[in-house]
Each structure stands twice: as C-alpha cells, then as structure tokens.
C-alpha positions in Angstrom: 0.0 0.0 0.0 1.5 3.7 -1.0 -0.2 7.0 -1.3 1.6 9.8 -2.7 1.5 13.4 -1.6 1.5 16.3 -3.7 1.5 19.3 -1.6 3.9 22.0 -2.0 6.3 19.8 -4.2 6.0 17.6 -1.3 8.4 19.1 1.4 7.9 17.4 4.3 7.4 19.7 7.9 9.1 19.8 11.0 6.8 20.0 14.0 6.9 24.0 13.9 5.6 24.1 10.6 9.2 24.3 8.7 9.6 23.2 5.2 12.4 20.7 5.1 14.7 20.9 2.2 16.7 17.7 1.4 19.1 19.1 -1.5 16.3 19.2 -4.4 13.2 21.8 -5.6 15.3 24.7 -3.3 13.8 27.6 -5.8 10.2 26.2 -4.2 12.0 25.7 -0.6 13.5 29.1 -1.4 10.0 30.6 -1.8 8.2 29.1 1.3 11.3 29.9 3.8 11.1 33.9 2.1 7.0 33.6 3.2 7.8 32.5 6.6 10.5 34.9 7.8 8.3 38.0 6.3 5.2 36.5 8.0 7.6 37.1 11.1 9.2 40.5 10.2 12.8 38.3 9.4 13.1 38.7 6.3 15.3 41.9 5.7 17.1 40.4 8.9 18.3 37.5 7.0 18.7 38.9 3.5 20.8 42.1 4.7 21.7 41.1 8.2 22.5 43.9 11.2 24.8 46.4 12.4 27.7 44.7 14.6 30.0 46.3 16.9 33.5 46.8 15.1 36.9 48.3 16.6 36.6 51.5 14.6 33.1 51.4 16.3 32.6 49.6 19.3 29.9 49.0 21.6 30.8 51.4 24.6 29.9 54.7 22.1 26.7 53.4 21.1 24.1 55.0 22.3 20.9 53.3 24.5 18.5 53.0 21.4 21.8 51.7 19.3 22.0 48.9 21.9 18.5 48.1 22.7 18.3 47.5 18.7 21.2 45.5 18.9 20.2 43.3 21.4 16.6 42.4 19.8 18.6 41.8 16.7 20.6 39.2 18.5 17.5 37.6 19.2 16.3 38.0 15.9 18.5 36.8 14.1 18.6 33.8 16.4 15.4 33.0 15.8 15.8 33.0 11.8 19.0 31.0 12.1 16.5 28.6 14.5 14.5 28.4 11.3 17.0 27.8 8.7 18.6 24.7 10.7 15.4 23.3 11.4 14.2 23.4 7.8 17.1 21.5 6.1 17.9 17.6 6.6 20.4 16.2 8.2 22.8 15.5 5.1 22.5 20.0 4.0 23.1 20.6 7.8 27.2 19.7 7.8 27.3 23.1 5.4 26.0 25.7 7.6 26.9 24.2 10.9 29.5 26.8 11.1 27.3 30.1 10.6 26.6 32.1 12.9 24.4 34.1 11.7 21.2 33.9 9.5 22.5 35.7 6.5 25.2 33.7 6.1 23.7 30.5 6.7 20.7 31.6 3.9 24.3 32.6 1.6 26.0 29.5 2.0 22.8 27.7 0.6 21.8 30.0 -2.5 25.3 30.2 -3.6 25.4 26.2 -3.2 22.3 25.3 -4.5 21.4 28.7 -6.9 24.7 29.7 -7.8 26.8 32.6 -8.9 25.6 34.7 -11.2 26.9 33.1 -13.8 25.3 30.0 -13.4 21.8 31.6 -12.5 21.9 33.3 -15.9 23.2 29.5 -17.7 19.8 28.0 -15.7 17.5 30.7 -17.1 18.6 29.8 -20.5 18.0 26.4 -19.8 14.8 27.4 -18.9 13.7 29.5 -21.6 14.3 27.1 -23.8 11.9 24.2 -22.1 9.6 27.3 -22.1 10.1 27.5 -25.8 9.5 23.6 -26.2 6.7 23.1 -23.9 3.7 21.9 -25.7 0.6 19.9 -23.6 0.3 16.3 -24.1 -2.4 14.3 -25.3 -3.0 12.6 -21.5 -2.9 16.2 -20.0 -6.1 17.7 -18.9 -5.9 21.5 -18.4 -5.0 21.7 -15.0 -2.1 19.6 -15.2 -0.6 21.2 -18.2 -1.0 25.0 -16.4 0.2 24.0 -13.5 3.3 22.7 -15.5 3.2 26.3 -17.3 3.1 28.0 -14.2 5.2 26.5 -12.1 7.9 26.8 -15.2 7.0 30.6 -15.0 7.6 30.8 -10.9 10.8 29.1 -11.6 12.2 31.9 -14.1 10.7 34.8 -11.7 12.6 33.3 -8.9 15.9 33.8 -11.0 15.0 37.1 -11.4 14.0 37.7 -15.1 10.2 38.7 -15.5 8.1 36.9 -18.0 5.2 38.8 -19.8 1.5 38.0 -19.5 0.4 38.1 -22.8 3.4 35.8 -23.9 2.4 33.2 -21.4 -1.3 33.6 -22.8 0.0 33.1 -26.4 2.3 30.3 -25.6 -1.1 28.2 -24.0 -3.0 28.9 -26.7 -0.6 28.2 -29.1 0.4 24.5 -27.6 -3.0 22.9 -26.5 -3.7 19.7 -28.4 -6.4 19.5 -31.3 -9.4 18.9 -29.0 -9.2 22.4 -28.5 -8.8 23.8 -31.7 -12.2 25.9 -32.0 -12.3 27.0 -28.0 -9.0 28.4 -28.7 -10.6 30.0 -32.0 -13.7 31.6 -29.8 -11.0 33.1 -27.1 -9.1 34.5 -29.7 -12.2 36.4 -31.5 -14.0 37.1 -28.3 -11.1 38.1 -26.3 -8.3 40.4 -26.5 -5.5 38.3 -26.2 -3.5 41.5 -25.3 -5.0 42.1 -21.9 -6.2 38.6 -21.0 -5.0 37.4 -17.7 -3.6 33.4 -17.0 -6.2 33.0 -14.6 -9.3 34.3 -16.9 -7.8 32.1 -19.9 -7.6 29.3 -17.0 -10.7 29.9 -16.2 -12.3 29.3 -19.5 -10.2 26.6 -20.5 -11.3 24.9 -17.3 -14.8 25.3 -17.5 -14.8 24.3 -21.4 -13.2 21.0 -20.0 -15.9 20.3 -18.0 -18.8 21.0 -20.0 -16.7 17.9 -22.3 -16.9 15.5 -19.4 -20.2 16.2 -18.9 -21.6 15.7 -22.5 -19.5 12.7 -22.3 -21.3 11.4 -19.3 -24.3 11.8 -20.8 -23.8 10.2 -24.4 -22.3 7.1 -22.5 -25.5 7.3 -20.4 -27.6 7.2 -23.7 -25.2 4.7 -25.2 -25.6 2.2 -22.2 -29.2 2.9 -21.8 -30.0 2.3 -26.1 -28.0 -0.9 -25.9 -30.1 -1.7 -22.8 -33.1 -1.3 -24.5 -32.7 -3.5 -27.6 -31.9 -6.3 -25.6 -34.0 -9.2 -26.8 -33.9 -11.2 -23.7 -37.5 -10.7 -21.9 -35.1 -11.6 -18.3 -32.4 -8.9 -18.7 -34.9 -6.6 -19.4 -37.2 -7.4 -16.7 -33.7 -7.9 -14.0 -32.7 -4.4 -15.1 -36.2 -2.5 -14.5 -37.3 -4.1 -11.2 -37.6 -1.8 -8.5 -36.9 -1.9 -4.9 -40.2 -3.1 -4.3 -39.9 -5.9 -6.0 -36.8 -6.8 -3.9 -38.8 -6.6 -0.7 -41.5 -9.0 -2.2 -42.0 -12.0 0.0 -39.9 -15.4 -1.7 -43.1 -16.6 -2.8 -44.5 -13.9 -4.8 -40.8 -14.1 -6.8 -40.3 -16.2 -9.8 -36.9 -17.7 -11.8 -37.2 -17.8 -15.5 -34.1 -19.7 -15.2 -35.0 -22.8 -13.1 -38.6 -22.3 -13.0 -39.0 -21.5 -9.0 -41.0 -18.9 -7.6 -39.0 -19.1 -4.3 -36.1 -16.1 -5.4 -35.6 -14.5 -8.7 -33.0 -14.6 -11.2 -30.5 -12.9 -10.1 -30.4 -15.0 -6.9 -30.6 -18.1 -8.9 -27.9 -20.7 -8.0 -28.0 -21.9 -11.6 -27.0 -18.6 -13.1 -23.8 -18.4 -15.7 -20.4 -18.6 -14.2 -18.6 -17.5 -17.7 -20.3 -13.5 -17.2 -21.8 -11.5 -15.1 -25.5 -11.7 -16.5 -27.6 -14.0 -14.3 -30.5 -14.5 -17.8 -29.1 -17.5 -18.9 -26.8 -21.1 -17.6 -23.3 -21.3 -18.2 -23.8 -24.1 -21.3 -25.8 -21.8 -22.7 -23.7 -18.6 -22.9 -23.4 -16.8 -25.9 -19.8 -15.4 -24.6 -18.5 -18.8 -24.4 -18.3 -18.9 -28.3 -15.9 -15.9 -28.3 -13.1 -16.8 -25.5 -11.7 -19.8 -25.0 -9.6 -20.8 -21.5 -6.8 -23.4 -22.2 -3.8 -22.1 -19.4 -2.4 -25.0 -16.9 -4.1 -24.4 -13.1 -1.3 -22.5 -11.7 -1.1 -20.1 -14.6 -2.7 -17.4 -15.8 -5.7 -17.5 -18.1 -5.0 -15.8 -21.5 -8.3 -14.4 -23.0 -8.5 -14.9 -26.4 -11.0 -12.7 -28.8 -12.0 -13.8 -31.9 -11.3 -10.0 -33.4 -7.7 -7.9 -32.8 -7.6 -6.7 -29.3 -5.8 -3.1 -28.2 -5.1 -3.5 -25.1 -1.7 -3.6 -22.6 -2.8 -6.3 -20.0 -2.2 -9.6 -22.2 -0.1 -11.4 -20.5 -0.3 -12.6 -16.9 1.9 -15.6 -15.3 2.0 -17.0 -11.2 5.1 -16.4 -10.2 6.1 -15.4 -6.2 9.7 -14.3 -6.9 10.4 -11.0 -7.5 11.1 -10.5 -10.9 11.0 -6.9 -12.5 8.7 -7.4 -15.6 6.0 -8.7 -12.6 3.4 -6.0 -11.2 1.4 -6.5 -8.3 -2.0 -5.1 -8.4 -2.7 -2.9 -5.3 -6.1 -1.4 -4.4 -4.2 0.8 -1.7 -2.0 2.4 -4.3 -2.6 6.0 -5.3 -0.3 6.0 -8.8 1.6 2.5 -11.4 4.6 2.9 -9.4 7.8 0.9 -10.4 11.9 1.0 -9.8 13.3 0.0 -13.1 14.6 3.2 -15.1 15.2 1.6 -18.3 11.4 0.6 -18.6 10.4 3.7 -19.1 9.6 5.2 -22.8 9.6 9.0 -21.8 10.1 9.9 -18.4 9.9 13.6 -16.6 12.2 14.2 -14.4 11.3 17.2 -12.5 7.6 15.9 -11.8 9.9 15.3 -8.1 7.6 13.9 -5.2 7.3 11.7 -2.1 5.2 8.5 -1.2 4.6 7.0 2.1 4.2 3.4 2.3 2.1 1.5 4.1 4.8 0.7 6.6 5.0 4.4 7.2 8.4 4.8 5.3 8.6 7.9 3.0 10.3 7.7 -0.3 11.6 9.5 -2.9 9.5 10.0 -6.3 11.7 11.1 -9.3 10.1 11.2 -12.0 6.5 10.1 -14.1 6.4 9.2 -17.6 5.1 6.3 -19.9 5.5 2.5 -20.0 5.3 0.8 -23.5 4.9 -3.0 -23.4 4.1 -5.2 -25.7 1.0 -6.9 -26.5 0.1 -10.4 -27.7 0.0 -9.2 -31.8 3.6 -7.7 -31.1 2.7 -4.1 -30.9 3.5 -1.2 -28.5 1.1 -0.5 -26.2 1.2 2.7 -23.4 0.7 2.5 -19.8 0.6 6.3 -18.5 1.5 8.4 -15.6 3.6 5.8 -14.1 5.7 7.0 -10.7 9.7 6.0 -10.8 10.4 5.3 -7.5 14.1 4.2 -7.3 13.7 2.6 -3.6 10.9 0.8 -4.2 10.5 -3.0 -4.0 8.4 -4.1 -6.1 6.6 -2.8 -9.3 2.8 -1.5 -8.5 0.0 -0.6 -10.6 -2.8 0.8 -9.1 -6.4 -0.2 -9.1 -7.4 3.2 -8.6 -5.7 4.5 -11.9 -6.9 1.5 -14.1 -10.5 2.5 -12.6 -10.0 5.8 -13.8 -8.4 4.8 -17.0 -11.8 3.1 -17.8 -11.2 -1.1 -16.7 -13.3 -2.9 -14.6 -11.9 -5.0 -11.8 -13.9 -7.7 -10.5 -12.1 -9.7 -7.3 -13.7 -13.7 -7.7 -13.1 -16.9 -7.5 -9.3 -16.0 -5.6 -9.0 -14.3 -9.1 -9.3 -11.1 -10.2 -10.5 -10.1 -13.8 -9.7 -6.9 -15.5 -12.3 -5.8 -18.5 -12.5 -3.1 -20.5 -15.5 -1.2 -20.0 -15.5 0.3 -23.1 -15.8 -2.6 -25.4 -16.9 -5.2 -22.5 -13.8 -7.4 -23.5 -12.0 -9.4 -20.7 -8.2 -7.7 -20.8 -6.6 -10.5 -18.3 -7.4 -13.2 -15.4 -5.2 -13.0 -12.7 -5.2 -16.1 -10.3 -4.4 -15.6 -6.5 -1.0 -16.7 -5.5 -0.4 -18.6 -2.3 1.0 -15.4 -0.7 -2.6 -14.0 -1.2 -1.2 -11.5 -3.9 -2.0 -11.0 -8.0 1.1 -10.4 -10.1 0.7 -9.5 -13.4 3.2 -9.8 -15.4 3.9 -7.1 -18.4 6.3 -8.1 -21.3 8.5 -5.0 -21.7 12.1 -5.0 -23.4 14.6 -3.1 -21.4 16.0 -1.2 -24.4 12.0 0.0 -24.7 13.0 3.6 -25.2 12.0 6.1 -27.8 14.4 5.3 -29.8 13.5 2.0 -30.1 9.7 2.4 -31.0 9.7 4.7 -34.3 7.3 7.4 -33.5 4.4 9.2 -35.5 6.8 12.0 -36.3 9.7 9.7 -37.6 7.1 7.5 -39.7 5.7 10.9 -41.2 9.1 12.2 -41.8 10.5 9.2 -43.8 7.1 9.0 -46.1 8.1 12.8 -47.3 11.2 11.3 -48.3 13.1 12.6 -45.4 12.0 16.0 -46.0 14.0 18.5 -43.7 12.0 19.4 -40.4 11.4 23.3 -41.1 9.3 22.4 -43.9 7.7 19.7 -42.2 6.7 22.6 -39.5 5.5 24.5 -41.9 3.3 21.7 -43.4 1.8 21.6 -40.4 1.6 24.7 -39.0 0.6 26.8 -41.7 -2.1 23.9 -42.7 -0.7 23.0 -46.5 -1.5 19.9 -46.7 -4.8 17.4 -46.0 -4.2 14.0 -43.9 -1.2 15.3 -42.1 -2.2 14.0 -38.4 -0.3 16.7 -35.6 2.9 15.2 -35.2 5.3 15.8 -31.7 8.9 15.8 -31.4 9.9 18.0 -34.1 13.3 18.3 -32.7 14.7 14.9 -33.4 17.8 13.7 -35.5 17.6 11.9 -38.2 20.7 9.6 -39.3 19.8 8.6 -42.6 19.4 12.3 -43.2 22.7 13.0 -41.8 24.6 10.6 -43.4 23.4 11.1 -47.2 23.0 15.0 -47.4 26.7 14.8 -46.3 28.1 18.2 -48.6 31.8 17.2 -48.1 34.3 14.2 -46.6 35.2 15.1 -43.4 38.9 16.6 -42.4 41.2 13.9 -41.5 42.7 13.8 -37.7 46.4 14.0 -38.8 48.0 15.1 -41.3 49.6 12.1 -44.1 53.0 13.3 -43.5 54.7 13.8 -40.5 57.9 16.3 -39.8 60.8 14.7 -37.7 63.2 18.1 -37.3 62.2 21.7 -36.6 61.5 23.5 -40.2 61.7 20.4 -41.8 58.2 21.6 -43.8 57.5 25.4 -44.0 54.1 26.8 -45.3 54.4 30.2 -46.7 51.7 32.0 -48.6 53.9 34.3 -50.9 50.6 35.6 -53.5 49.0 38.0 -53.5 47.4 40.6 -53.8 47.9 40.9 -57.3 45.1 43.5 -59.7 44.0 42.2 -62.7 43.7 44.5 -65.4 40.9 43.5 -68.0 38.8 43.8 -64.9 39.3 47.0 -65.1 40.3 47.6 -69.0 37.3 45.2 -70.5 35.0 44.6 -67.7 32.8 41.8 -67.0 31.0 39.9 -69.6 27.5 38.5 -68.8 26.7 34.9 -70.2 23.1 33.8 -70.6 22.0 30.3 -70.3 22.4 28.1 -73.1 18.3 27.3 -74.4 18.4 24.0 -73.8 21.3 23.6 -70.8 19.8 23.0 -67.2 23.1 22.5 -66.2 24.4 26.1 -66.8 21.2 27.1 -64.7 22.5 27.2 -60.8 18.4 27.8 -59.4 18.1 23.9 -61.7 20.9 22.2 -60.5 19.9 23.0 -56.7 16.6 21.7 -57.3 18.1 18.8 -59.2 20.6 18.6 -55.9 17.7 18.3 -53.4 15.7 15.9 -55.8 18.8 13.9 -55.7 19.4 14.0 -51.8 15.8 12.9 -51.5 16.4 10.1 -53.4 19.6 8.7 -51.8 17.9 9.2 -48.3 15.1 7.2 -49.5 16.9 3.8 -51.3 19.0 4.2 -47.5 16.3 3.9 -45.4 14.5 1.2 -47.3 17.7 -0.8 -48.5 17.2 -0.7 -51.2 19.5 -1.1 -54.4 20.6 1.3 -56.7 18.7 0.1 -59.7 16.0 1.6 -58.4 17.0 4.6 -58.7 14.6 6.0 -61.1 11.6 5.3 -59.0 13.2 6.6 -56.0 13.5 10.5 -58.3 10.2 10.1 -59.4 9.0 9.5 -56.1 11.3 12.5 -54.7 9.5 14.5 -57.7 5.8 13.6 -56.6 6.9 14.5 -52.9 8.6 17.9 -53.5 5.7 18.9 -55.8 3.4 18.9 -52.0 6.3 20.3 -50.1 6.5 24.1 -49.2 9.0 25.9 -51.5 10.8 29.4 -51.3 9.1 30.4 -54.4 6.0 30.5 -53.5 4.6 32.0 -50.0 2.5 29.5 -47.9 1.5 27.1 -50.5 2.8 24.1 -52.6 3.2 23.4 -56.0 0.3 21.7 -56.3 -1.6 24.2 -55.0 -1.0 27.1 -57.2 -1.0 24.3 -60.5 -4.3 22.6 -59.5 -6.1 25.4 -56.8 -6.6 23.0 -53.9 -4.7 21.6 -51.2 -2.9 18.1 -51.6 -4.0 15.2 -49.6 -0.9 13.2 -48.0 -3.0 10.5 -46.6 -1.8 8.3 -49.0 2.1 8.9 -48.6 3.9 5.3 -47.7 7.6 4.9 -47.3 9.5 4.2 -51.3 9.6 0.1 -49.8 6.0 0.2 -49.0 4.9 1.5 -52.4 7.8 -0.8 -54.1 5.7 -3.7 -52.8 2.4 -2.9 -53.0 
C-alpha cells in the first residue's frame, strides 16, 4: 500500500511548521522559507543582516536606542537562524553548521544550490528554452498542463527575469492539443489576447473541459441505456427494470425464468452463468462462451483470447512469487503505477519530483512520471501512463485506482481477479491468487524500450516525405498546406539517414599524411598575392546567358536537381534498397517535392498554385511500401 502526496512539491514539515529541504526543488523551498520569515518580520534580517559592533566602532559609544536594537537583533537573528537549521535535513546541515548568523547560513545555501551569477543566468537559458519547447500532451487535462506552465514561469521569476503575460497567454494557446482547436478560436475572437489574464484564460479553458466531461457522461449514459433497450432477452430486461419493491416482495410472490422457481428471482438463482456476469441464462448456454476460450495449466494465468484484434496492454499474466522486475502487483491501496526499473520507461519527466509513504510508514523519494510501453500479444507497443519512478521501491505496482479511472473494470472472484475493458466489454486478463494472497501480473516489456527504439508518428511521417527536412515539415503543419497530415510531436529529433546522405563534403582527416621529424623540416608560406588584374578594369565583366536547352548552366536547376537527388539517396537508405531503383526513388522524390512548401512561393505548394486546392498526403507510404504494393 502507497499514497503519494503532492503538496507544496511535497516538502515534508518539522513539528513548527518548517519546510524541510533535502538538497532538491530549493527555488520552491527558497520561496516558502522567504513567506515565513516575512510573515515574522525576518526577512530583511536575513537577506541584509545587522549592524555589529566593530573596533573603529565599538559597543561602549553606542548610544541606549543603538544597543536596545542590537540586542533584539541578537534575538532575531537567532530566531531566523532557528528556522534555517530546522528546515534543512540532516545531510545539507554539515554546510552551515559553522554560521553564525542567519544571513550567512541563507548565503552559504543559494550560492550552493542557486549559484553565482553566472550560473543563474546559464539556468534561465536552460529554462527558456523548455519554455520555448513546452507543448501539452495528449494525456494532460488542463489543470495539469497550467500547472506545469506556471510552475515553469515561478521558476524563471525566482531567478529574477520577468516573464510577460500576454506571452504566457499566447504560448497556452498556441500549444494545447487539437481537441481544443475551436475554443481556442472563440477566445481568440471574443477576447483580446493583449489584456487577458492566465487566470481568466484558465478559467475558460477549465470550464470548457468540464462541459466535455459532462456531455460525455451523458452520451455514454444514452449509449448504455439504447444498448439496454434492444436487448431481446425478456429476463435482462425485466432484471434491469425491477424496482426496490420488487426486492422486498415475499420469496413466494418471486419467480426464476431460469430454473422455474418462484421461491427467489434470477438474479439470486444458483444456476446462473459462471462465464459472465449476466444472471439471464446457464453457463452451457452462454453466448460469450463462443468468443473466449480458457486453455492455461491451473497454476497459470488465463489468457483471454478474442475472436477480433484486441488493443489493449494487459495480455499477458503468469503466477510467479519471486520477485522478478517485468512482474506488477495489483494494489487497491495504491494511489499511482509505481515501479523501480529506469530503463522501462519510454519518456520519463524528471522534475515531476515527489514523495510517497508506504504503508509501513516509510517515506520515499518520487523522481520522476512518464510512460511505459509493453508489448501486446499481436507484437505491438502499447502505453501505460503516468507511471511513478520510484528508485527505492520493492516491487513494481500498478494501481487499481488508476486503471478505474483509465476506464477497466476489476472484478475480485473466485481467488481471481479479472480486468475488463468497459468500453468494449472485452476481458483484458485473469489474474489467479497466488499462495502469498497477492496478484502479479506480469507485463512483457524490453529493457531497451526507449523512444528510440519504437519509431514514433513523427519519424514514420518524416521518412514518407522522403526525409523532407523538419522546417518544412513545420511548416506543413503549422501553416495547414496539406490534407491528412495527423499533428505530429517531437519535431526536434535527428535523423541519421538524413545526416549521413546530405553529407556536402568528406570530413577533415585527424592527422596530417606526413609527418615532420626536425624543426623547419616543412614550411608553409603564402607568398601571393594581392595581385590586380587589369581587363577587370580595361574590359570589364561579360555577362553569359544560359544556353536554351542547358539546365546544367542554370545554378536555381541544378539546386533543385541537388535536393531531388538527396531525397532520393535518403530514401533507397532507409529502405535498403539497391541502386537500380533509382529512377523510381526521383520520381518518387518529384511527386513528394511537388506537395512540399518551396521558397518560391509563400505558404502554398506546388500543387496548389497548379491545381487550386490543397494536396492530400494521406496516402504517402515509405519508397519500400509503395515498391511492394
């Protein structure tokens, strides 16, 4: 059992109310100490300190008010340095054990864990540019992905730069996901963006959110209720519209249309199905049993296997008690998938930093959330989200909580426990009891599993144009030139083929082929120049047109012939393919470039201003894929 906390990036609290910062998050531990001392009038104490007693001006010429100050800054300043110790562990404490003062305890830890100013300014770059890159995620809702923004923007304020309104306001607007395209429209025309506050845009965005949830409630309250209604069996119908009054009928006024007793009613029936849920028919009888069939050994877990192409993560589930690291362990007691292996992870964040407290009481360290891909029974990647990495942890966790949420059904049976997919009402896994009174699950992950290894939507995208360069595929996107473009992430990534055959020249070599033995042995001297020629001059210069007829004398041809050619080479490298095909691979390069954006023409294609409407892409495969077909 583990909860996590998420409080005030999850400082824990001395017993006076003192955050208590253990070496990480100190620009948030920086911000809460700053709110305490000038709740208690400290804080110009400790960021400026107080007049001492020196030999040029000792304490026998001050004056009574000069020493009455002096003494209740003593106690002052005692008081804030009571505060800094008691707010920092017991591993930061060795560093200002020596202070003696508050201001240069409060030193010693911003120049330790701020830095100069030097550094300060290299962090704010740093964090410029994730401002620049931030963009909200298809599994963010709205308050997760503003809080992110915000708590980015607090982190540059408290390095001391100030971060414009109206550019945070663009930025949000210009990085939520497609879903909200046209509320995004209606701000922007309703709206001045100029003068819009974060928390009105907020605001909006939150309320538009909800008003999704609910209309989604509803249609899956329709949906349910329709499929309800059709159902031909005269039982279900009658099971799902009795009333509470029925229920308190006396045994004999209740009848069974399954065993044909009037002393209980069908859902009490003992001879109900034991393959589903639905107590309207017996278990040789059910129409599920056609669709799954249950052939695992006692002690192992029972596949479920559909007669159509399931999508799901849970496919795989084996008994086993030892600990093994591909091996979850479903806990109901478990706020967030938790899990200690690093390398499992597809994407992880970093600085989502947090605690959780275990059900033994111990409190451990959270350092990052990101996305599990395992792999599923037809071989594919499939995503579990918003899983904790918890380095100290024991075992691997996933939450019944978050697979609620995430829309499975968990029913506990039979010393079994069966997860379905409430959406489509297909049975995911069965997970049998071990002796230890525990269900492991068991996920088949590789440990390479990174991004790297699993070719994202942005890659695929990027090798069908042919490995068109990723300014233009921006611009595709951005500016809307083409039809059947999906909205592609990761725009930043590095492309190998690409690198290797757009090479322009042989790189230098290392060393040189000869090598001197004595001093002077080889002298380079440049004795030319400058020298003046005189028919420049005397004649002038003659201007040459192209030859009719010559591409080759035409410099704007031969760069477009270059980039056709480029296009080309990337594309037989990628699909490995020989060099007889050559003349396919141009023609393909041809057809690509002719829907690519161009610096002759000003947010359109080629195609565009030949035919007047936009190309459709939706039909771009890789040069091996259309080889093949």
């Amino acid at each position: 059992m583990a909860s996590s906390s998420t409080s005030n990036q999850n400082f824990l609290y001395s017993p006076s109310g003192v955050p208590i910062f253990e070496g990480e998050a100190y620009d948030f531990w920086h911000v809460q100490m700053r709110t305490l001392f000038l709740s208690q009038d400290l804080w110009e104490l400790v960021q400026g300190g107080y007049d001492v007693p020196t030999d040029s001006d000792p304490l026998n010429v001050w004056d009574a008010t000069r020493k009455t100050e002096y003494a209740n800054n003593i106690k002052r300043d005692a008081k804030a340095l009571l505060h800094i110790q008691q707010g920092i562990g017991r591993s930061i404490f060795p560093r200002i054990m020596g202070a003696t003062t508050a201001k240069e305890a409060w030193d010693i830890l911003k120049y330790e864990f701020q830095g100069s100013v030097k550094v300060i300014s290299f962090k704010l770059q740093n964090l410029w540019q994730e401002f620049d890159t931030l963009s909200m995620k298809e599994e963010d809702n709205t308050h997760s992905y503003l809080t992110r923004v915000t708590s980015l923007i607090n982190q540059i304020k408290s390095y001391g730069d100030s971060v414009e309104e109206k550019k945070v306001v663009q930025k949000i607007l210009k990085t939520l996901t497609h879903k909200y395209a046209f509320v995004v429209t209606a701000i922007e025309e309703a709206k001045d963006i100029n003068t819009l506050s974060i928390n009105d845009l907020m605001g909006s965005l939150q309320a538009h959110e909800e008003r999704m949830k609910r209309f989604e409630h509803q249609n899956l309250e329709q949906a349910f209720q329709s499929k309800m209604n059709i159902t031909p069996d005269k039982a279900s119908h009658e099971y799902i519209n009795k009333t509470e009054n029925y229920k308190l009928q006396p045994r004999q006024a209740r009848y069974c249309t399954l065993c044909k007793r009037n002393n209980h009613d069908t859902f009490d029936c003992f001879y109900k199905c034991r393959r589903c849920p639905k107590p309207t028919h017996f278990s040789k009888d059910c129409p599920y049993k056609q669709r799954v069939v249950i052939q695992q050994p006692p002690e192992e877990a029972k596949f479920i296997e559909q007669e159509e192409d399931d999508d799901y993560v849970f496919y795989t589930c084996k008994n086993n008690e030892n600990p093994i690291k591909n091996v979850w362990y479903l806990d109901s007691g478990c706020s967030n998938h938790m899990t200690n292996l690093k390398e499992v992870f597809m994407s992880l964040d970093e600085t989502c930093a947090s605690h959780v407290i275990l059900g033994d009481g111990s409190i451990k360290t959270i350092k990052g959330k990101g996305t599990i891909a395992v792999k599923s029974k037809s071989g594919h990647y499939k995503l579990i989200h918003d899983v904790h990495y918890v380095p100290e942890l024991a075992q691997n966790l996933l939450s019944v909580g978050q697979l609620l949420k995430r829309g499975y059904k968990l029913v506990f049976d039979d010393s079994s426990c069966i997860i379905t997919d409430k959406a489509s009402n297909r049975t995911v896994a069965k997970i049998p009891m071990t002796a230890n009174k525990v269900f492991p699950l068991t996920l088949p992950y590789e440990e390479k599993c990174l991004m790297s290894r699993i070719e994202t939507e942005t890659a695929t995208w990027h090798s069908r144009f042919g490995h068109l360069n990723l300014h233009d595929m921006k611009k595709l996107q951005h500016k809307g030139l083409v039809m059947g473009l999906p909205k592609l992430q990761d725009m930043m990534c590095v492309c190998q083929v690409c690198a290797e055959c757009k090479i322009h020249r042989l790189p230098h070599p290392l060393s040189s082929s000869r090598k001197t033995t004595k001093p002077l042995e080889l002298v380079y001297a440049d004795t030319w120049g400058p020298t003046r020629t005189p028919s420049i001059s005397e004649q002038g210069i003659k201007r040459e047109f192209t030859v009719t007829g010559t591409p080759e004398h035409n410099g704007v041809a031969e760069r477009r012939n270059r980039t056709i050619v480029e296009m080309a080479r990337c594309m037989l490298s990628s699909a490995n393919l020989p060099k007889q095909f050559w003349g396919e691979a141009v023609n393909t390069a041809v057809h690509i470039l002719n829907r690519a954006p161009c610096r002759a023409l000003v947010n359109t294609t080629p195609y565009e201003a030949w035919t007047g409407s936009k190309p459709n892409v939706s039909h771009l495969k890789t040069l091996a894929v259309w080889l093949t077909a």
